[in-house]
C-alpha positions in Angstrom: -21.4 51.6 -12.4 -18.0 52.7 -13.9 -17.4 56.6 -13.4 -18.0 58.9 -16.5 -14.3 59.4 -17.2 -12.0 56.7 -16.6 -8.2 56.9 -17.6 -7.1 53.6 -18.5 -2.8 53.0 -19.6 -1.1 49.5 -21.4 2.4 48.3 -21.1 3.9 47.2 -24.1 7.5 45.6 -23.1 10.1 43.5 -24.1 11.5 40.4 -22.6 15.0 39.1 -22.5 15.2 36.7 -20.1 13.6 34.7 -17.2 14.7 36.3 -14.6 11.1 37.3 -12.9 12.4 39.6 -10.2 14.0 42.0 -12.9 10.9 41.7 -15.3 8.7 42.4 -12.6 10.4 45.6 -11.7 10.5 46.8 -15.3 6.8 46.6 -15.4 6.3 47.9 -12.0 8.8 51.1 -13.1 6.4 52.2 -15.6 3.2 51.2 -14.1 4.3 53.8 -11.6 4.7 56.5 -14.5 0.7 55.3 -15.4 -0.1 56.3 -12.4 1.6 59.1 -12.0 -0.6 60.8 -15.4 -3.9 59.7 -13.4 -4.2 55.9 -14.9 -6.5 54.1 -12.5 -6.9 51.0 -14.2 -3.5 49.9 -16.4 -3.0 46.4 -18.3 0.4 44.7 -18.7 1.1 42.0 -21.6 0.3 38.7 -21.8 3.1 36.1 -19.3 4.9 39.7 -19.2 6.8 37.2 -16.3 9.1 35.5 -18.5 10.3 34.8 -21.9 7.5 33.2 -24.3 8.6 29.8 -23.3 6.2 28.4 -25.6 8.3 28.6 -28.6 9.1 24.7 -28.0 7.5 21.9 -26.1 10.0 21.7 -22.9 8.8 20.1 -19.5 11.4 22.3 -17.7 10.0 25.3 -18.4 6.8 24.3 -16.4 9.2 25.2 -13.5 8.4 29.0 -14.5 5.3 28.2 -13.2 3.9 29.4 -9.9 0.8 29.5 -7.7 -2.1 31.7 -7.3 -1.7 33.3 -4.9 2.2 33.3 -5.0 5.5 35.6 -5.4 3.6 37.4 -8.4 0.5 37.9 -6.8 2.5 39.2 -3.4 4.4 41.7 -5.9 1.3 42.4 -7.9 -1.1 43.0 -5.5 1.5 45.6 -3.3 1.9 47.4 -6.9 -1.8 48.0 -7.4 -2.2 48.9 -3.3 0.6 51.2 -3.9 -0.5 53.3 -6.2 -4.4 52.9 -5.4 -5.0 51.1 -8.9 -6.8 48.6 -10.9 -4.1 46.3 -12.0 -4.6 43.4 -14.5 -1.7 41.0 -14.9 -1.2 37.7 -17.0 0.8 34.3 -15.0 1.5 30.7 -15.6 -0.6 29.5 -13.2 0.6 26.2 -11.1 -2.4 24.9 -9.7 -1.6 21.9 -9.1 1.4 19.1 -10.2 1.0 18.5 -13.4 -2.2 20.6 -14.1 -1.1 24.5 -15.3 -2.8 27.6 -16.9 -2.1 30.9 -18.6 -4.1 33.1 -16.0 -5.3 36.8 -15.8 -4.9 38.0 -12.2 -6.8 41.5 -11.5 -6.0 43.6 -8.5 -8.4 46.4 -7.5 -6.5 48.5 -5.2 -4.9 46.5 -2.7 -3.2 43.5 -2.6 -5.9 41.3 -2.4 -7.2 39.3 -5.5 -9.8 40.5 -7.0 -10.5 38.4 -9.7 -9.1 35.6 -12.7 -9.3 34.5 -15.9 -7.9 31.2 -16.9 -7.5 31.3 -20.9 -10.0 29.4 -22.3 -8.8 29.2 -26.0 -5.7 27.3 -26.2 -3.6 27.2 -29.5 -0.6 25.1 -31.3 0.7 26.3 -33.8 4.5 26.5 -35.0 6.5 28.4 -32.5 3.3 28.6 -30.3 2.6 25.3 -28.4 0.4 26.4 -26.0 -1.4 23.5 -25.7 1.3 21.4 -24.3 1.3 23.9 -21.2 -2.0 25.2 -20.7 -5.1 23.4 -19.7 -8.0 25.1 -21.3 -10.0 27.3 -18.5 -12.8 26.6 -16.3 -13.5 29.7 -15.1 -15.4 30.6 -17.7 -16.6 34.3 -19.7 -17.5 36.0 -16.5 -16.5 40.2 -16.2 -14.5 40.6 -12.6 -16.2 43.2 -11.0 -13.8 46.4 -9.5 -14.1 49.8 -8.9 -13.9 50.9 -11.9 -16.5 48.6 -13.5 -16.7 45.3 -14.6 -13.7 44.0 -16.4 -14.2 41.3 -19.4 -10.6 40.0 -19.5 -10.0 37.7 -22.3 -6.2 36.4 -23.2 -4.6 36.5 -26.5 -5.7 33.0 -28.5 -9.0 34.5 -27.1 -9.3 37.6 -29.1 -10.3 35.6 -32.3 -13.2 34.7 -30.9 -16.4 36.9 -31.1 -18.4 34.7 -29.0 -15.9 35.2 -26.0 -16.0 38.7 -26.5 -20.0 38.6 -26.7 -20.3 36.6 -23.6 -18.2 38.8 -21.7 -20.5 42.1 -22.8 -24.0 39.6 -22.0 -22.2 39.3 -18.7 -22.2 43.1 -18.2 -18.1 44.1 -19.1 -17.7 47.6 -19.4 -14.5 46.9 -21.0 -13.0 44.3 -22.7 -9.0 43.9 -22.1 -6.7 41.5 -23.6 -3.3 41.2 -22.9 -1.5 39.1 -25.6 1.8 37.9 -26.9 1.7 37.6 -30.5 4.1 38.4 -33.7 5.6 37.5 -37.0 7.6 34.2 -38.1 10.7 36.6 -39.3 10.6 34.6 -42.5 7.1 35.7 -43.4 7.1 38.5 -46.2 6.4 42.0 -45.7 2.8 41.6 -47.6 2.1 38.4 -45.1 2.8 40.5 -42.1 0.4 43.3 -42.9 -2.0 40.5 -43.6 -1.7 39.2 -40.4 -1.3 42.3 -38.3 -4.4 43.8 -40.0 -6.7 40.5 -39.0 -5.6 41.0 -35.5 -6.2 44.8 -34.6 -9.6 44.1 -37.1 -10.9 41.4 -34.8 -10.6 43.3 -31.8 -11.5 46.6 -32.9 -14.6 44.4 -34.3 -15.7 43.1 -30.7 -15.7 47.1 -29.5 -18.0 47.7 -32.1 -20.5 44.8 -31.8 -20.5 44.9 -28.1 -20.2 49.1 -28.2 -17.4 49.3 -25.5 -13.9 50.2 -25.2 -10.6 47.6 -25.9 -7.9 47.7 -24.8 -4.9 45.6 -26.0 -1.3 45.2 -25.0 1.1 43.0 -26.7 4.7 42.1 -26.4 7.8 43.7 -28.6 11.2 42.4 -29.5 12.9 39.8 -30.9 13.0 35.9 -28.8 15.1 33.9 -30.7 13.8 30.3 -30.6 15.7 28.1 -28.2 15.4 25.0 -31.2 18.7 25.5 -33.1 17.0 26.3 -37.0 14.0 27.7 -35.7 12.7 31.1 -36.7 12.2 32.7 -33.6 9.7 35.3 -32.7 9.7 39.9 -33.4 6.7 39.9 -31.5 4.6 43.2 -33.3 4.0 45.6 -30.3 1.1 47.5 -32.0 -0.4 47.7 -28.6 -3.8 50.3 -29.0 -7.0 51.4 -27.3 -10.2 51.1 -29.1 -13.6 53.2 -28.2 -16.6 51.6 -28.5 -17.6 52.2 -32.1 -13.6 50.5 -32.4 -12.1 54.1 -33.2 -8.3 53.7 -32.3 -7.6 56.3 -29.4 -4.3 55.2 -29.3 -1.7 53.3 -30.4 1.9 52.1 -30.1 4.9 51.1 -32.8 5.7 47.6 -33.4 9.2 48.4 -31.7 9.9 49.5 -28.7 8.7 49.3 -24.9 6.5 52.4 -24.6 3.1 52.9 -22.7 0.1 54.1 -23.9 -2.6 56.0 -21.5 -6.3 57.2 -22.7 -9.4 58.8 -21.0 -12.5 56.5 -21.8 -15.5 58.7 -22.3 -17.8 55.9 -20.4 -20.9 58.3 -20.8 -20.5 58.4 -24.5 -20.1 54.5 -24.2 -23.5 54.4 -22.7 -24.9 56.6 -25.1 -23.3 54.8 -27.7 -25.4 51.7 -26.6 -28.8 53.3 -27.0 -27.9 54.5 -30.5 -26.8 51.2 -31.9 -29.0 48.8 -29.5 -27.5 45.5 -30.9 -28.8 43.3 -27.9 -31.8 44.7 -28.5 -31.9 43.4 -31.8 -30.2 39.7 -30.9 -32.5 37.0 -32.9 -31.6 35.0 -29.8 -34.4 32.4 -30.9 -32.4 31.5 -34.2 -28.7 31.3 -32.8 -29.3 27.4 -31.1 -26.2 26.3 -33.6 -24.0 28.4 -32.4 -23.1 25.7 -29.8 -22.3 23.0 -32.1 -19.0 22.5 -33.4 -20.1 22.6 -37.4 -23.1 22.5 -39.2 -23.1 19.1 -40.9 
């Protein structure tokens, strides 16, 4: 069971290059300053790493890529030992030559692995060619347990997707977290952008409220220009926020800037929250059997 009051923090940062050593220690630095305010379980973005290589289809970039366990995990894991905490962390996984994944890694107070997540929903889009680097997961919507509770970790492409979400909360997630790396083509207009930006902190905020329990989001800020000359490039949004279960925003961060956000979770009034609003209660699991096909034609 998680405890009544759990203070949870996010990492919203920017990336300039792909130098992993100095990235690393820029997340660490303010980890540290999480758990320093009493944060026992804190979220950093998603491939917080690197650069979001993604931006074009490049095989040399797969050398970014590194095992699980590896250099990250090493540096990881003695983070969350460090300062006694839950850490969840996002790496392009290596698992094998020629077989790669974008992978959640959670520690829960030492340096050991507690858990991962392989992402599961893989886009390409313009600017985001994920598919060309990530195999889709196999690890599928289960919550890593810790001491904290059970943690439904999802990944970016993954927060669209209310089923992911559901399945995590079926599975007995206490939370939901995503970290995520997502933002603006700088030629989209200022009404397109508030479009899109409104979808995204909607859908989440949604999958607190049908599942009743806290979300917690971090994104990436800052500009990365795109390495294909005539390309857009990326301002990643920042807007990282913490949602309670009925999808209240507790907090929230600007769209620019590295900042960190911090929150006590009321996990009694989550409970309570459950038995007022008893959705899985009222599941018409007998009528759903579509839901597994692609379309209904």
């Amino acid at each position: 069971m998680p405890p009544n009051k759990l203070k949870v923090g996010l990492v919203q940062q920017a990336v300039s290059d792909n130098d992993k050593a100095t990235n690393w220690n820029k997340s660490a630095e303010q980890v540290a300053k999480l758990a320093e305010q009493g944060c026992e379980c804190i979220l950093l973005q998603e491939l917080h790493s690197t650069l979001y290589f993604c931006q074009q289809e490049d095989t040399d970039a797969f050398d970014l890529a590194e095992p699980i366990p590896g250099p990250a995990t090493d540096f990881f894991g003695e983070l969350a030992e460090k300062h006694n905490i839950v850490l969840v962390t996002s790496l392009f996984e290596k698992r094998g030559s020629g077989l790669y994944h974008n992978t959640a890694v959670v520690f829960d107070r030492s340096r050991e692995i507690a858990g991962k997540y392989r992402k599961m929903h893989i886009p390409d889009d313009p600017g985001f060619y994920e598919k060309f680097y990530f195999t889709p997961g196999d690890t599928g919507f289960e919550p890593i347990q810790t001491s904290v509770g059970k943690l439904g970790v999802l990944v970016c492409w993954d927060q669209w997707y209310p089923e992911a979400a559901r399945l995590m909360a079926m599975a007995g997630a206490d939370l939901l977290f995503y970290p995520t790396a997502i933002g603006w083509d700088v030629n989209d207009t200022a009404e397109e952008r508030a479009r899109q930006h409104g979808a995204w902190e909607t859908i989440q905020r949604s999958h607190a409220v049908a599942n009743s329990v806290p979300v917690i989001v971090a994104n990436r800020t800052g500009f990365e220009a795109s390495p294909v000359e005539g390309d857009p490039g990326i301002q990643f949004w920042g807007q990282s926020f913490v949602a309670g279960p009925q999808g209240e925003i507790l907090a929230k961060a600007g769209a620019d800037g590295e900042t960190t956000l911090s929150v006590e979770l009321d996990m009694e009034r989550t409970e309570q929250v459950k038995r007022i609003w008893p959705y899985f209660r009222d599941r018409r699991i007998d009528a759903y059997d579509d839901l597994t096909r692609r379309w209904r034609d």
